[in-house]
C-alpha positions as CSV (number, residue, x, y, z in Angstrom):
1,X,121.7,52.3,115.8
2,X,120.5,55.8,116.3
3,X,120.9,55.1,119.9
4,X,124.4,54.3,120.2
5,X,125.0,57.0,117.6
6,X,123.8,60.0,120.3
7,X,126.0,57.7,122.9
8,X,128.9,58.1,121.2
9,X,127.9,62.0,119.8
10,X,127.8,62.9,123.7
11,X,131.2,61.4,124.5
12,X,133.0,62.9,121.7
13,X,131.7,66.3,123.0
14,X,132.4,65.5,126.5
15,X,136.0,64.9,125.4
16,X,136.0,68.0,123.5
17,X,134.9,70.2,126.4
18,X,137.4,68.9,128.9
19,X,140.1,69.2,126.6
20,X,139.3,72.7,126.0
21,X,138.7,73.0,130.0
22,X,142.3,71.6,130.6
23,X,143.6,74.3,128.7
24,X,144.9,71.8,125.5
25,X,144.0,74.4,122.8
26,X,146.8,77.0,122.6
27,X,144.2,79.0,120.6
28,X,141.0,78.2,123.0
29,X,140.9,82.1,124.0
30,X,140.1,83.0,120.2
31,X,136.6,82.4,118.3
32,X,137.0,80.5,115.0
33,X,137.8,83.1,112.2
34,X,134.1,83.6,110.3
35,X,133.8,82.7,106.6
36,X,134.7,85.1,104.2
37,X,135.0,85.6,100.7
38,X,136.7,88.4,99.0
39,X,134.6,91.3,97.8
40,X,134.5,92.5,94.1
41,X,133.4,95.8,93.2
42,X,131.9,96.1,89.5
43,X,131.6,98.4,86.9
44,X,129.8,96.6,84.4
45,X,128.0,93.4,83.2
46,X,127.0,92.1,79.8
47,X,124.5,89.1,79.9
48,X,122.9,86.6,77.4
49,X,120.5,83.8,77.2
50,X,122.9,81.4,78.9
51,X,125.9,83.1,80.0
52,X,127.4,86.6,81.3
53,X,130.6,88.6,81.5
54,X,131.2,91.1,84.6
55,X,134.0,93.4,84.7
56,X,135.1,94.7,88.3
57,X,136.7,97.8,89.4
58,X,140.6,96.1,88.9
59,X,140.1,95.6,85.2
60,X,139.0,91.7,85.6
61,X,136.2,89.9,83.2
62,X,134.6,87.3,85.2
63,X,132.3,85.0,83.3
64,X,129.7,82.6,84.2
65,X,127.0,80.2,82.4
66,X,127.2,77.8,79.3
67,X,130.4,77.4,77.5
68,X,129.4,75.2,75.0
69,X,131.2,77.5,72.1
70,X,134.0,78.8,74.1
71,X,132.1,81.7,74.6
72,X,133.8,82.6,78.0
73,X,137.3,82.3,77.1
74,X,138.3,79.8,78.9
75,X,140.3,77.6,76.3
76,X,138.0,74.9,77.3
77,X,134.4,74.2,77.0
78,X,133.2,73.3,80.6
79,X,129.8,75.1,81.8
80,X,130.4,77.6,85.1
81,X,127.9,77.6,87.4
82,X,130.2,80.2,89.0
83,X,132.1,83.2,88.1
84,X,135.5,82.5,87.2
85,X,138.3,85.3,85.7
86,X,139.3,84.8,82.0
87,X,140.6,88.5,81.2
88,X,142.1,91.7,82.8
89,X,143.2,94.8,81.9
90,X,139.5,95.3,80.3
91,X,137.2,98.7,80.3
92,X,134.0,97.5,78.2
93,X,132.0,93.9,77.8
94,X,129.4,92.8,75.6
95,X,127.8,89.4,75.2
96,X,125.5,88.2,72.7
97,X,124.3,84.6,72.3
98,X,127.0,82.7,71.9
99,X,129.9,85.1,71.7
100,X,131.8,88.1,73.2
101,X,133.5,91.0,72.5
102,X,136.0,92.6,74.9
103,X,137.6,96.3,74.6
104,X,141.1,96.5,77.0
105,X,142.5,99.4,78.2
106,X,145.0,100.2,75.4
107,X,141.8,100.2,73.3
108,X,142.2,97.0,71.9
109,X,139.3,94.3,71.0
110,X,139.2,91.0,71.9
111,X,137.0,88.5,70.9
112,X,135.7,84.4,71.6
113,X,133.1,82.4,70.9
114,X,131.1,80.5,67.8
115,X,131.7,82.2,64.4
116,X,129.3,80.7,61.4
117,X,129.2,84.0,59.8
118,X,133.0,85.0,60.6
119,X,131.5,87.8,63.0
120,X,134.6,87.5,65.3
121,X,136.8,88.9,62.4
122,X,139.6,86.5,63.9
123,X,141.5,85.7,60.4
124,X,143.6,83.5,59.7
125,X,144.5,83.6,63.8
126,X,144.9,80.4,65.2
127,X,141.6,79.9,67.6
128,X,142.3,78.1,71.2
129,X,138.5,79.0,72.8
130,X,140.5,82.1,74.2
131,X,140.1,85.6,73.6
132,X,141.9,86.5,70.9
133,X,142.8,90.1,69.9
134,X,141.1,91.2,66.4
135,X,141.4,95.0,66.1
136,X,143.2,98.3,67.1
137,X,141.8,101.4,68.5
138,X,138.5,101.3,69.5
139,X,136.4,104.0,71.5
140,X,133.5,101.1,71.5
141,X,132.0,97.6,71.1
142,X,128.7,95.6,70.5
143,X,128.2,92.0,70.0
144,X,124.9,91.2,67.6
145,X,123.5,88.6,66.8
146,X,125.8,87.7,63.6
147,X,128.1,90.8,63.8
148,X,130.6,92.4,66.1
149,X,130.6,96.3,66.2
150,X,132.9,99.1,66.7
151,X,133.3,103.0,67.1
152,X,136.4,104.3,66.7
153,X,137.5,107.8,68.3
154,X,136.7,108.9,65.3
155,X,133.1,108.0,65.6
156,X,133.4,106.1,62.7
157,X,131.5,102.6,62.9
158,X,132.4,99.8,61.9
159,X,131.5,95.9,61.5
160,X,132.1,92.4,60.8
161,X,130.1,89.5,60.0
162,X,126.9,88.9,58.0
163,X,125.1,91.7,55.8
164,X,121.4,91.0,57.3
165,X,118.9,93.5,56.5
166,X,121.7,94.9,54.2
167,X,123.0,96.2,58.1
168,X,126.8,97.1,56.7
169,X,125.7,98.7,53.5
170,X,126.9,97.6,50.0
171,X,130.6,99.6,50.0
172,X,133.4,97.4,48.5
173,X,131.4,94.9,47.4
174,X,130.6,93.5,51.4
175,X,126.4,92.7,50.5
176,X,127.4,89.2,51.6
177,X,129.1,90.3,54.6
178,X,132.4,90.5,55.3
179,X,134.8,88.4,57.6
180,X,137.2,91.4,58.7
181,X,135.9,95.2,60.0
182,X,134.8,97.7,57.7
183,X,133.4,101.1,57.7
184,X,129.7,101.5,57.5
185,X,128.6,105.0,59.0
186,X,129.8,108.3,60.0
187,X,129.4,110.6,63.0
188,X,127.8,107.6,65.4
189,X,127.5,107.9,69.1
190,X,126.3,104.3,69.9
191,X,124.6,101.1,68.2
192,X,122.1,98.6,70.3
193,X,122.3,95.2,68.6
194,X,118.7,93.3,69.6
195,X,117.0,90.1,67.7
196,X,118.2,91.1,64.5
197,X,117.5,94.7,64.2
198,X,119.7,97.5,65.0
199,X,119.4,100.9,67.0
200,X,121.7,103.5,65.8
201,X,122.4,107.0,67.4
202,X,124.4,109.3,65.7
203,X,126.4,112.9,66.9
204,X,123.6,114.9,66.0
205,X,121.1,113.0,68.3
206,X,119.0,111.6,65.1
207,X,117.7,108.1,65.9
208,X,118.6,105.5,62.9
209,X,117.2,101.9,62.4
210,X,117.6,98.9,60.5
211,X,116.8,95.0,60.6
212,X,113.8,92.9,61.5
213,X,110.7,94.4,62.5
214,X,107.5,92.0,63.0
215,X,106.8,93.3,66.3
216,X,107.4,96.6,65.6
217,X,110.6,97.5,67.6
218,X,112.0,100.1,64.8
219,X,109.4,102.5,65.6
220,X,109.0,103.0,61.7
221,X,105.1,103.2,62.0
222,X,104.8,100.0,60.5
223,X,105.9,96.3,60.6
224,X,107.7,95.8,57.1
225,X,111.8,94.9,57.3
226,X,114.2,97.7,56.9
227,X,116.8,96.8,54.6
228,X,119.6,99.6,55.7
229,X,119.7,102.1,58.4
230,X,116.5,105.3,58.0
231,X,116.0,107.7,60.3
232,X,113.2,107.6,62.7
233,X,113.6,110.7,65.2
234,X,115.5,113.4,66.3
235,X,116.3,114.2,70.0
236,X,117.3,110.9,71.3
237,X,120.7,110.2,73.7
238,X,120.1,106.7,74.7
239,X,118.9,103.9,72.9
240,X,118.4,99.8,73.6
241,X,117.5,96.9,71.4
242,X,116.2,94.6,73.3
243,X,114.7,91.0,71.6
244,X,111.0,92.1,70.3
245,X,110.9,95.9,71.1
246,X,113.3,99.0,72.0
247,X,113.8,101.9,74.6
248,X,115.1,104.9,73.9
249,X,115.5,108.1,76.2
250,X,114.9,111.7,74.7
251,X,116.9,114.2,75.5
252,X,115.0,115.4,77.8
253,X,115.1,112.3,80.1
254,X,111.5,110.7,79.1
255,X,111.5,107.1,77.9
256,X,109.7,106.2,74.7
257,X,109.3,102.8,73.6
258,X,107.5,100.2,70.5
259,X,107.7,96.9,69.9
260,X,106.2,93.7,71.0
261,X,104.1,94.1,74.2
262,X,101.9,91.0,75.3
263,X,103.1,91.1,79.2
264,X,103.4,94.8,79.2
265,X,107.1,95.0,78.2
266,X,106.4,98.5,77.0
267,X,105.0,99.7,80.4
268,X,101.9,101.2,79.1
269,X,98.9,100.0,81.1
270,X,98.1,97.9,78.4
271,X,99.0,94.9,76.3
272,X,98.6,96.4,72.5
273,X,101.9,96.2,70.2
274,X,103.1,100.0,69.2
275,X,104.7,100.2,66.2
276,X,105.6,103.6,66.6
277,X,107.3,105.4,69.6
278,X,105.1,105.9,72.5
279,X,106.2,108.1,75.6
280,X,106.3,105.9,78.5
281,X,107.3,107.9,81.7
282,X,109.9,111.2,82.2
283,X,113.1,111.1,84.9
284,X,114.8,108.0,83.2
285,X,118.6,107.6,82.9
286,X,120.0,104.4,81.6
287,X,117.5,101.2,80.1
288,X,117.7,97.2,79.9
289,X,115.9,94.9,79.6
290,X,115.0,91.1,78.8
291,X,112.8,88.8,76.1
292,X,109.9,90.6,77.4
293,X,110.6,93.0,80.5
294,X,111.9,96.5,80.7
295,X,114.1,98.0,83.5
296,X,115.3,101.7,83.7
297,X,117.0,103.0,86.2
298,X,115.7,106.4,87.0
299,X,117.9,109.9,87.6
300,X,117.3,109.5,91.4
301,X,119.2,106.1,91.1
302,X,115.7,103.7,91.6
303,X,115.4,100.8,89.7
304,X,111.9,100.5,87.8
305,X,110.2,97.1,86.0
306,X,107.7,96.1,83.6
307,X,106.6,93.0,82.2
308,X,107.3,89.8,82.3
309,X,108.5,88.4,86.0
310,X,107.1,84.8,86.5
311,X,110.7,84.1,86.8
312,X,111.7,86.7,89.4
313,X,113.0,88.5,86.0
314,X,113.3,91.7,88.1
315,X,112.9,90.2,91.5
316,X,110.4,91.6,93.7
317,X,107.5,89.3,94.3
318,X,105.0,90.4,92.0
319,X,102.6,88.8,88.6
320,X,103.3,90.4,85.2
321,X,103.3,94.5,85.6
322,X,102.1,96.4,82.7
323,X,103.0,99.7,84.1
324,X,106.7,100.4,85.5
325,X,107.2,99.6,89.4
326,X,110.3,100.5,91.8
327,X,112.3,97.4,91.9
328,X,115.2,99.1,94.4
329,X,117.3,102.2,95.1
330,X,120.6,103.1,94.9
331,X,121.0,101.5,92.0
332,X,124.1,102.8,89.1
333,X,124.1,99.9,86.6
334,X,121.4,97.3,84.7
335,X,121.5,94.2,82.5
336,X,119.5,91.8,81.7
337,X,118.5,88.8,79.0
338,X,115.7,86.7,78.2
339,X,114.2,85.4,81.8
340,X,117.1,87.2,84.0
341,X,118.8,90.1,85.5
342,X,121.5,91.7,87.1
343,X,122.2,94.8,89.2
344,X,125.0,97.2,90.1
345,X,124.2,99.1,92.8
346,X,126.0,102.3,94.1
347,X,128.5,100.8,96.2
348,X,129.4,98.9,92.9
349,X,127.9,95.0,94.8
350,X,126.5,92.8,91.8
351,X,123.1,91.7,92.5
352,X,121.4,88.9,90.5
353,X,117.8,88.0,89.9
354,X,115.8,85.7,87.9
355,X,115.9,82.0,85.7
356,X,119.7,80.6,86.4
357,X,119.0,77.0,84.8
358,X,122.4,77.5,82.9
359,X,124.6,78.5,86.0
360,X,124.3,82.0,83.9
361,X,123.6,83.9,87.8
362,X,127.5,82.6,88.9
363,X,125.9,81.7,92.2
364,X,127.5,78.1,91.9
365,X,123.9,76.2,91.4
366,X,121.0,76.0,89.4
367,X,118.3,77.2,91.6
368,X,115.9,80.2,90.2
369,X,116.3,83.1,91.9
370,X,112.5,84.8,92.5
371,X,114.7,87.8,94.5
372,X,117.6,89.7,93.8
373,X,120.6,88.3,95.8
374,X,124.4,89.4,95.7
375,X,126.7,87.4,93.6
376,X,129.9,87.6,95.2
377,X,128.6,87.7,99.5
C-alpha cells in the first residue's frame, strides 16, 4: 500500500510542476502569502486559578480559561482555551476566582460571574452570564474573594458582598454583608484582595490590614485573625495580597514581605514563615505573584522570581528559588495566579508562562508551558 501511495505522491507532483512550468498559474510569479495573525498590544491582565481577562491598547477585554459560572461574559458557559473579546470600551480588569469586575471608560463598573454572597451587587437586574453594569463613577476596582471593591474619585472606598473578618465595618447595620455598595473607609489609595485577607493603603501612605492570617500575611507580628482593618506601617506606595503572604514596596522602592514561605515565596534565602515585614531587596517597582511565587518587576524594567516554579510558574528553567532571580528585561506589566503567569513587556506583547490545564494561557490547548511564550504570535 505504502508503495503505490509514493507512486501516486510522485505523479501528483510531477503534474503540479509542469503545470506551473507551462505557465497555468496566473499567480506562479508570487510566493504564497505567509500566515499571519493580527497583533494585539496590551495594557493589562487580570488572572485567576482557572481563567484571565486581558485588556489591549483599543479598549477590548479578552478572556480565556473556565467559564463554568459565566465568569467571562460570554452569555454562555463554554470553557476557552483561547482568548476571545467579550467587552470594549474598558480601562481596568480584575479577576478573582470565579468572577470579574470591569471599570469602562466613562467610569462605569461592570460585573459577571457566580454570586453566593451577592458580591456582584447586580440587584434585581436581570442576569444573562454577561457583564452587566452595577455602579457609577468609579476611579477603581478589586474583585475578592466574596466582595467586589471600589474607590471613587473621591477616594472613598467602597464594597459589596460578605462582611468576613468584619472587612466593611458595622455602619448601617451591614455586619452580615450587604448585597449593594457601601462606604467603608476614607482617604484610600488602593486595596489588594488575597485569600481572604485584605491590604489597604490609604493617602497618607499608612499600611492597613484585615482578614485571615494563619500564615502570617498581615504582617501584624502574629498569626491571630484581624477582625477590621489596623494599621501596620507607615511609608508604603504599593501593596499585593497574594494567596498565603503579601508584598509591599516602601516608599523608597525596597520590597518587604511576610507570610507563608515553604518554597521561598518570600525571597529570603530561607524557608521560615515571617509574620512580620521583612525587607527583601531595594529597586523594585510594581509586584505579583501566585499561590506560592513572587514576581517584581524592578525600576530598570527586569522581571525578578522566587519560589515555587515546578510548573514553569515564572518560566525560566530552574528548581524552586528562595532568593529572587532575573526572569527577563524589558518588562512593563505582571500577573499571575496559583501555578501561572503572564507578562507585558515594553512593546506591550503578552507573554504567558506556567500550568494551562484550564485553557487559562489562551494559547488554544492544554499543554503546560515550562517557558514564557507570546499569546497572540
Amino acid at each position: 500500500m505504502k508503495k503505490y501511495y509514493t507512486c501516486f505522491l510522485l505523479f501528483f507532483m510531477l503534474v503540479i510542476a509542469s503545470c506551473s512550468k507551462n505557465g497555468s498559474r496566473p499567480d506562479d510569479s508570487r510566493p504564497d502569502p505567509p500566515v499571519t495573525y493580527p497583533d494585539r498590544y496590551f495594557r493589562e491582565i487580570s488572572t485567576a486559578f482557572s481563567n484571565t481577562l486581558a485588556l489591549d491598547d483599543s479598549g477590548f477585554v479578552w478572556a480565556a480559561g473556565v467559564n463554568t459560572h459565566n465568569e467571562l461574559g460570554l452569555g454562555t458557559t463554554g470553557k476557552q482555551t483561547k482568548f476571545v473579546k467579550v467587552l470594549e470600551g474598558a480601562k481596568a480588569i480584575s479577576m478573582k476566582d470565579d468572577r470579574a469586575l470591569v471599570l469602562k471608560n466613562d467610569n462605569s463598573v461592570w460585573t459577571t460571574g457566580m454570586d453566593p454572597a451577592a458580591e456582584l451587587a447586580s440587584g434585581n437586574i436581570a442576569y444573562n452570564g454577561r457583564f452587566t453594569k452595577v455602579f457609577e463613577g468609579a476611579a477603581q476596582i478589586e474583585a475578592g474573594n466574596d466582595n467586589g471593591f471600589i474607590i471613587k474619585p473621591d477616594l472613598t472606598l467602597w464594597a459589596v458582598g460578605a462582611n468576613f473578618y468584619n472587612v466593611m465595618g458595622a455602619p448601617e447595620g451591614t455586619v452580615g454583608g450587604s448585597t449593594k455598595y457601601v462606604k467603608i473607609a476614607d482617604n484610600v489609595q488602593s486595596i489588594s484582595a488575597g485569600n481572604n485577607f485584605y491590604l489597604l493603603l490609604k493617602t497618607d501612605n499608612s499600611l492597613w490590614v484585615c482578614g485571615r492570617n494563619v500564615e502570617g500575611a498581615l504582617g501584624t507580628g502574629t498569626t491571630g485573625e484581624q477582625k477590621g482593618f489596623v494599621k501596620v506601617m507607615d511609608g508604603v506606595k504599593v501593596v499585593k495580597a497574594l494567596e498565603y503572604h503579601s508584598l509591599i514596596i516602601k516608599t523608597d522602592n525596597s520590597l518587604w514581605a511576610s507570610g507563608h514561605n515553604s518554597f521561598g515565596e518570600l525571597g529570603l534565602g530561607d524557608t521560615l514563615q515571617r509574620n512580620s515585614f521583612v525587607k527583601v531587596m531595594d529597586g523594585v517597582a510594581s509586584l505579583a505573584g501566585g499561590r506560592f511565587f513572587s514576581l517584581v518587576i524592578k525600576t530598570d524594567n527586569s522581571l525578578w522570581a522566587s519560589g515555587y516554579n515546578a510548573f514553569g510558574t515564572f518560566g525560566v528553567s530552574s528548581s524552586d528559588q528562595t532568593r529572587f532571580v532575573r526572569v527577563m528585561d524589558n518588562v512593563t506589566r505582571v500577573s499571575a495566579a496559583d501555578y501561572h503567569s503572564f507578562i507585558i513587556k515594553a512593546d506591550k506583547t503578552l507573554w504567558a508562562t506556567g500550568d494551562n490545564f484550564w485553557g487559562n494561557l489562551g494559547m488554544e490547548d492544554r499543554q503546560l508551558m515550562l517557558f514564557a511564550k507570546p499569546v497572540f504570535r
